[in-house]
N, C-alpha and C positions, 0 to 999 in steps of 0.2 A: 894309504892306498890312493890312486890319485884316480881321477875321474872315469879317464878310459879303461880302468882296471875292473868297477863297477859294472854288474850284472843286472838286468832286470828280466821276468819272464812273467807275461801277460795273458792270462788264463780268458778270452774273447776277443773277439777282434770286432765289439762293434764300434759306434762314436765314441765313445767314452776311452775303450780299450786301445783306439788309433792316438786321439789325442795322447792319454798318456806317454804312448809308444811315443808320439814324436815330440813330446818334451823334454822327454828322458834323454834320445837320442841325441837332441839341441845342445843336451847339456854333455857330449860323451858317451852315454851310457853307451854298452850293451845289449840292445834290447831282441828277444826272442819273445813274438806275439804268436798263440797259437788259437785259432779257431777252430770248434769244432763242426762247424757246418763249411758247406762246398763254397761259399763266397763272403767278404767280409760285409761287413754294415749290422750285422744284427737284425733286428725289428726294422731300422732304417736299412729297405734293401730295395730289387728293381726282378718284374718278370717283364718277359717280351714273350709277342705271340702274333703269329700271322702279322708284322707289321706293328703293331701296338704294343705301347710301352708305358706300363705302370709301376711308378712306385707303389710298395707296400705299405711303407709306415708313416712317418712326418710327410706332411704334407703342404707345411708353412711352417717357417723359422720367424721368431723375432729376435731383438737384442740382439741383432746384425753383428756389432763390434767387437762381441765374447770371438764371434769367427774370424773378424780379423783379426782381434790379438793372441790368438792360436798360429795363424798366418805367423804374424810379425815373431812368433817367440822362435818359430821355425827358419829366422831371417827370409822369410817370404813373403811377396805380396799377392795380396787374395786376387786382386783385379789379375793377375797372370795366369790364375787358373779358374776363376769361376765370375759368373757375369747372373748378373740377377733383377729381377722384375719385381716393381714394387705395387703389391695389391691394391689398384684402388678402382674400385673401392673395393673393402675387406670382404664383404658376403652381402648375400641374399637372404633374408629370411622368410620365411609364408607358416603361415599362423593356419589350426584347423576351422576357425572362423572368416576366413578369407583375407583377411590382413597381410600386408605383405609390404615391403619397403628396402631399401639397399642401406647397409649400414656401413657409413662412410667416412672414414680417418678425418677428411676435408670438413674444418671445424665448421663455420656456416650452413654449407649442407644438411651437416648431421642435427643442427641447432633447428632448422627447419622441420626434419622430419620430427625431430623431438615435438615440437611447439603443436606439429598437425597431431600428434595422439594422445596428448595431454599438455596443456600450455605452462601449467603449473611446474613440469616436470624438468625446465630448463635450469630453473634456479637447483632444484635437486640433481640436475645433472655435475654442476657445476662445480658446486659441494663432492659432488662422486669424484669428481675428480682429483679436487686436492686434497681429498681424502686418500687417495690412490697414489697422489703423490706425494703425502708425507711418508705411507707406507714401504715407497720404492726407495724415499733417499735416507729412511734408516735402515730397511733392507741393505742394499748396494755396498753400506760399508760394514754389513755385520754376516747375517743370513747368508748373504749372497757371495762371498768374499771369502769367510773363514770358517773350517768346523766349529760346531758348539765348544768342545774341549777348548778350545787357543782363549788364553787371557784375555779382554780389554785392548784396545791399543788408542793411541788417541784419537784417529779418527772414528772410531767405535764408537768412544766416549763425545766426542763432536755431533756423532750424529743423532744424539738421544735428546738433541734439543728439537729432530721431526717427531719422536713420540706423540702418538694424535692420542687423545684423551678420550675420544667419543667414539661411538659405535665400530671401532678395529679388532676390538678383543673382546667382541659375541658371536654370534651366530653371521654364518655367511649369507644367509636367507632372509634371516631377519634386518642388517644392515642395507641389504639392496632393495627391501620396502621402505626402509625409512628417507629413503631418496627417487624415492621411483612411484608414484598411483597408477600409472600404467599397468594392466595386467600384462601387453607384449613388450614394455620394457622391462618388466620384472621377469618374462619368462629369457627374453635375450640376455640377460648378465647374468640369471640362474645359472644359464649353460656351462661361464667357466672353469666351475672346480671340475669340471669330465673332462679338465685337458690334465689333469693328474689323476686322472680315474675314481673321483668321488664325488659325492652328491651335494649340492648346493645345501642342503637341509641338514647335515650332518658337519659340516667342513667351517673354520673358524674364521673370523670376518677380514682376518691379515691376507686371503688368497685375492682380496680384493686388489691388492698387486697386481693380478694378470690379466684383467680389461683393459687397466690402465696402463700397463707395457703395451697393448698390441694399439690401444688408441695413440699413445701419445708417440711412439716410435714406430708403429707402421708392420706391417706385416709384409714376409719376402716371399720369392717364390724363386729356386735356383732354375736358369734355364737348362735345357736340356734333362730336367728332373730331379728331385732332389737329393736322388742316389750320386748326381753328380758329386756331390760335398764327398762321399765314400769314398767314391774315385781318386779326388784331386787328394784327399787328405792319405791312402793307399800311397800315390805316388810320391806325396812329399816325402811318408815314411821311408821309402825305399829308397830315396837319393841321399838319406841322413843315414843309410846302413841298417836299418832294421829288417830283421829275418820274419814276414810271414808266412806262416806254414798257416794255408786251410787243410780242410777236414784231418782236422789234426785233435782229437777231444782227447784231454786233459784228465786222468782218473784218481792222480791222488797230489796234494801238494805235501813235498817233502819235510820235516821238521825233526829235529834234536833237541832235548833241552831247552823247550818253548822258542826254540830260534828256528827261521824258516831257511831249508839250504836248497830249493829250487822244487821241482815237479819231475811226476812221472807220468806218461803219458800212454793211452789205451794200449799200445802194441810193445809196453815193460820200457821202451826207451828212456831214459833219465836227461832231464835238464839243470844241469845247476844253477846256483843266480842265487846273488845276495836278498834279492824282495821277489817278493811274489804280488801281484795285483790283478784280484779279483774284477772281472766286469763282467759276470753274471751275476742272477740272484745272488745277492747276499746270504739269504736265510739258506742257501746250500756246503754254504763253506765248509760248515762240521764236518759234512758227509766228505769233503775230499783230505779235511783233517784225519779222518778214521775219528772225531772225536764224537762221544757220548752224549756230550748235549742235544738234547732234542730245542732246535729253532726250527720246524716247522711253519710253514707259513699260513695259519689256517685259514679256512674258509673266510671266516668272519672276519679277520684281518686285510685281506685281498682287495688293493685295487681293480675297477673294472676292469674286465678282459672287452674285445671285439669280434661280432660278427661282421666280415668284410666281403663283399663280391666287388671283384675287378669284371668291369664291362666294356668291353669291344663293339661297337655299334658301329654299323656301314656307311651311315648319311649323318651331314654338319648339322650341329643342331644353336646356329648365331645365338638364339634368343636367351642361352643359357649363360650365367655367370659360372666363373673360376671357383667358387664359394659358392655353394647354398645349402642353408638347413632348415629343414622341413622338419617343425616342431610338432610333438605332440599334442594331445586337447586335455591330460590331464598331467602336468608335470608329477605332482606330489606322486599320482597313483604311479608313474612310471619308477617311481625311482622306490619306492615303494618294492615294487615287480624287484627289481634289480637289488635292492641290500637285504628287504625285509622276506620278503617268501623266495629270493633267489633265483628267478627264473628269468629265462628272455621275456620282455615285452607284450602285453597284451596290442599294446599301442607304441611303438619305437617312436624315439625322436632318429629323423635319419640322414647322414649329412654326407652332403655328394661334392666330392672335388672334381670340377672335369678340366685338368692341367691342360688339356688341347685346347682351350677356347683360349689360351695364353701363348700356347707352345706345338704348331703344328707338325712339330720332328716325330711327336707321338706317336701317330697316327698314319697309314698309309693312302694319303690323297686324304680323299674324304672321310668323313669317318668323328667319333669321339674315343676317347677313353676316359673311363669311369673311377674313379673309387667311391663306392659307394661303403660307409660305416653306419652301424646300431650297436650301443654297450649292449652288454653284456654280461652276466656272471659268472667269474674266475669259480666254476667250481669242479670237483672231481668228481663228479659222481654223472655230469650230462654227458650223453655218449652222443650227441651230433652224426644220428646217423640220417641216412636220405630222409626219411621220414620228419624230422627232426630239422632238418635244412628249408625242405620244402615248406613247410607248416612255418620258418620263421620268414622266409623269403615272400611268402605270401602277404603276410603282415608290413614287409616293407613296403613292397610293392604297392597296397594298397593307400599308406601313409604318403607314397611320390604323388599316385592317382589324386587322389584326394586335393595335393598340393601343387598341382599342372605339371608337375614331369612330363615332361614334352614326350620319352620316348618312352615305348614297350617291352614285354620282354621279346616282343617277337623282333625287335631290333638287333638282338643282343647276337654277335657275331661270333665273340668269346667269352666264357666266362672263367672266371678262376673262383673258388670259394674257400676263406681262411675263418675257418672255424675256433672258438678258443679251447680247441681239443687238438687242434693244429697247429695252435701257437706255443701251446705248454709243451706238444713232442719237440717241435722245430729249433725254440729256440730255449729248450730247460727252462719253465717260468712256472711257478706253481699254478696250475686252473689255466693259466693264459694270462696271468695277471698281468695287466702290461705293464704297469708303474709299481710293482713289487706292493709294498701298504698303501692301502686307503690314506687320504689324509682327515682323516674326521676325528676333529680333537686335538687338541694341542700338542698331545704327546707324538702322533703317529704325525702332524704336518710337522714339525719342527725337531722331533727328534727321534729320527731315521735314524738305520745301519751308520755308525762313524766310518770316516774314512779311512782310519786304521785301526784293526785289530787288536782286542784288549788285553789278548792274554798269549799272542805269537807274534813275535820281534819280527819285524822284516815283512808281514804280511797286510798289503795294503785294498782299497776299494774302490771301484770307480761307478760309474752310472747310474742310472735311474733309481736303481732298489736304493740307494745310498745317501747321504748326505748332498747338496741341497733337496736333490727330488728329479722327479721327471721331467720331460720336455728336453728338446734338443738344446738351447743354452743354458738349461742349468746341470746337463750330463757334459758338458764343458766345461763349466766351472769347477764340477765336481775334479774332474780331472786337475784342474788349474789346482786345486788344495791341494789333493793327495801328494800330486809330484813336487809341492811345497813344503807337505811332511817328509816327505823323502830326503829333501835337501835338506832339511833341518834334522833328521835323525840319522840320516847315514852320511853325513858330512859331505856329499856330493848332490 
């Protein structure tokens, strides 16, 4: 059966589910992508309002190059359709004790602020480093590169001469004391496992990967918002021939004989197609198999969900950075709040992007737009009503106050509020989880959902819930495998 004979059909249309699409496409395929919501991007999505334009989800890309060579597989150049702003510096951060500093990619700088809050702390910075960077360059040819399932290959084997010996393979918390007396630099590199929805105190010392991606490569910002990537990556899909159908939800995926022969979609209509790939929750597959196995995703399993208010404000507000997080006064207790009794925040840490102090297309004239984030717990049982909303808004509120947030709420022009009661109807995620599992523990960071399914032929995985894990380039990569098993298991 030669190439163009080959079917595929794509059960989401977010990043993960485009990429695929336009790999496949690259290659020939067939492809029918069906989303069941009104617009694609997933979690990475865009509202407009009175003028004002906010992204929902990512809000910073790193590992820039995972996007261009998505670009390049596509024989396209990125620079033709997307144009991009490099943070610098990365954020702002303000401490409940007054403390406050910019934390900035620009090595000197950063060497500076370090030296002003503990001097001692340079040499342990330094150590963090190539600590982080043995991590990335045995990652990069293993983790990052190929499913757990795939053999060794030699650069695999090549790379196990970065093997670090020392503090990689304990505790995330405890690894970033051992290089850090700073209490605010221990509370700022705590923060990174929340970019895969888990707690620095629970989460294994190998995440220490991703300070050191966004230090040593820099952090993006797409102009015109970073829905734009959904955009450009939509369009490439459709000049390669690929059929998106939105509000198009997906009710059962077809199978024979553990072999998968296409989907059936909410209104009985039938799709055929040699593979099917998954880019929703994983843990839901069963249910569209009709099969018996209970993969629930439970509670305690659940990466954090988010409470998010998008804010519309009328007047510029210069003195604000593109980044800032406004950190807690007790970490331990907060995350405590969040895994251990489950609840919103006594005390949020709370983190404000305002993309208009970068990108004034935003905004009408004057004016900000906000996204304002506090984690949250993926559970089923908090009903997020006004009551419910106001009582956490408050809390945030208080923790900006606290932290000079320039503006009010009586600024506030527009709002929108995404509840993780909102996220779980919107976009089928258990709780709201955003990153599908926690990564706490070895089992649950490194060995996710695989990206093909183990017991039906033809039915493959893509994004966040999945193998490598969350975040925008490694829900590309994930793509980059699966459409690798494809080619190596259906000969196309």
């Amino acid at each position: 059966m030669s190439n163009q004979q080959k079917s595929a059909v794509i059960i989401g249309g977010g990043l993960g589910g485009l990429a695929a699409a336009i790999r496949l496409a690259a290659r020939g395929w067939r492809v029918t992508l069906c989303e069941q919501g009104p617009t694609l991007g997933g979690k990475m999505n865009r509202i407009q309002s009175e003028g004002f334009t906010f992204d929902t989800g990512p809000s910073l890309i790193t590992m820039r190059w995972v996007f261009e060579e998505l670009f390049t597989a596509a024989g396209k150049r990125i620079d033709d359709y997307l144009s991009f702003t490099a943070m610098r510096p990365l954020a702002r951060y303000r401490f409940d004790d007054g403390t406050q500093f910019t934390y900035s990619s620009n090595l000197p700088e950063w060497l500076d602020t370090v030296r002003s809050l503990e001097p001692r702390d340079v040499d342990g910075f330094f150590r963090f480093l190539r600590l982080g960077a043995r991590i990335f360059e045995l990652s990069k040819a293993t983790f990052l590169r190929r499913p757990p399932s795939s053999p060794p290959d030699l650069e695999a084997l090549r790379a196990l001469r970065h093997f670090p010996l020392r503090h990689a393979w304990g505790n995330y918390h405890k690894a970033v004391a051992a290089h850090f007396r700073s209490p605010h630099l221990r509370q700022l590199y705590d923060r990174y496992p929340t970019y895969v929805g888990s707690s620095p105190y629970r989460s294994p010392a190998t995440l220490l990967v991703i300070p050191y991606i966004e230090f040593a490569f820099g952090g993006w910002y797409a102009d015109g918002g970073l829905y734009r990537i959904i955009e450009s990556l939509a369009q490439i899909a459709r000049e390669l021939g690929v059929e998106l159908r939105t509000s198009t939800p997906v009710a059962r995926i077809l199978h024979r004989a553990g072999r998968v022969e296409g989907v059936e979609l909410s209104g009985g209509e039938r799709i055929a197609s040699d593979v099917a790939i998954m880019n929703g929750d994983a843990s839901l597959a069963p249910q569209l198999l009709g099969d018996a196995r209970d993969t629930t995703l439970t509670e305690g399993r659940r990466s954090m969900s988010g409470l998010v208010f998008l804010w519309g404000v009328r007047r510029s507000l210069p003195e604000l950075h593109h980044h800032t997080v406004y950190f807690s006064r007790d970490y331990p207790d907060e995350f405590r709040d969040l895994f251990d009794v489950r609840r919103f925040p006594e005390d949020p840490t709370v983190y404000v992007s305002a993309p208009s102090r970068s990108d004034r297309s935003l905004v009408p004239g004057e004016g900000e737009a906000f996204f304002v984030m506090a984690n949250a717990p993926a559970n089923d049982r908090d009903e997020w009503n006004e009551d419910d909303i106001d009582a956490a808004r408050a809390r945030v509120l208080a923790r900006l106050r606290k932290g000079g947030f320039p503006a009010s709420e009586d600024d506030v022009a527009v709002e929108r509020v995404w509840t993780p009661r909102q996220l779980a109807r919107r976009y089928t995620m258990p709780g709201g989880a955003i990153y599908g599992t926690h990564s706490h523990g070895w089992k649950n960071a490194f060995l996710r959902p695989p990206n093909q399914d183990k017991r039906y032929h033809g039915l493959y995985y893509v994004g966040g819930s999945t193998h490598p894990g969350g975040g925008t380039p490694t829900v590309l990569l994930s793509a980059a495998m699966t459409c690798e098993l494809i080619r190596s298991n259906e000969g196309a």
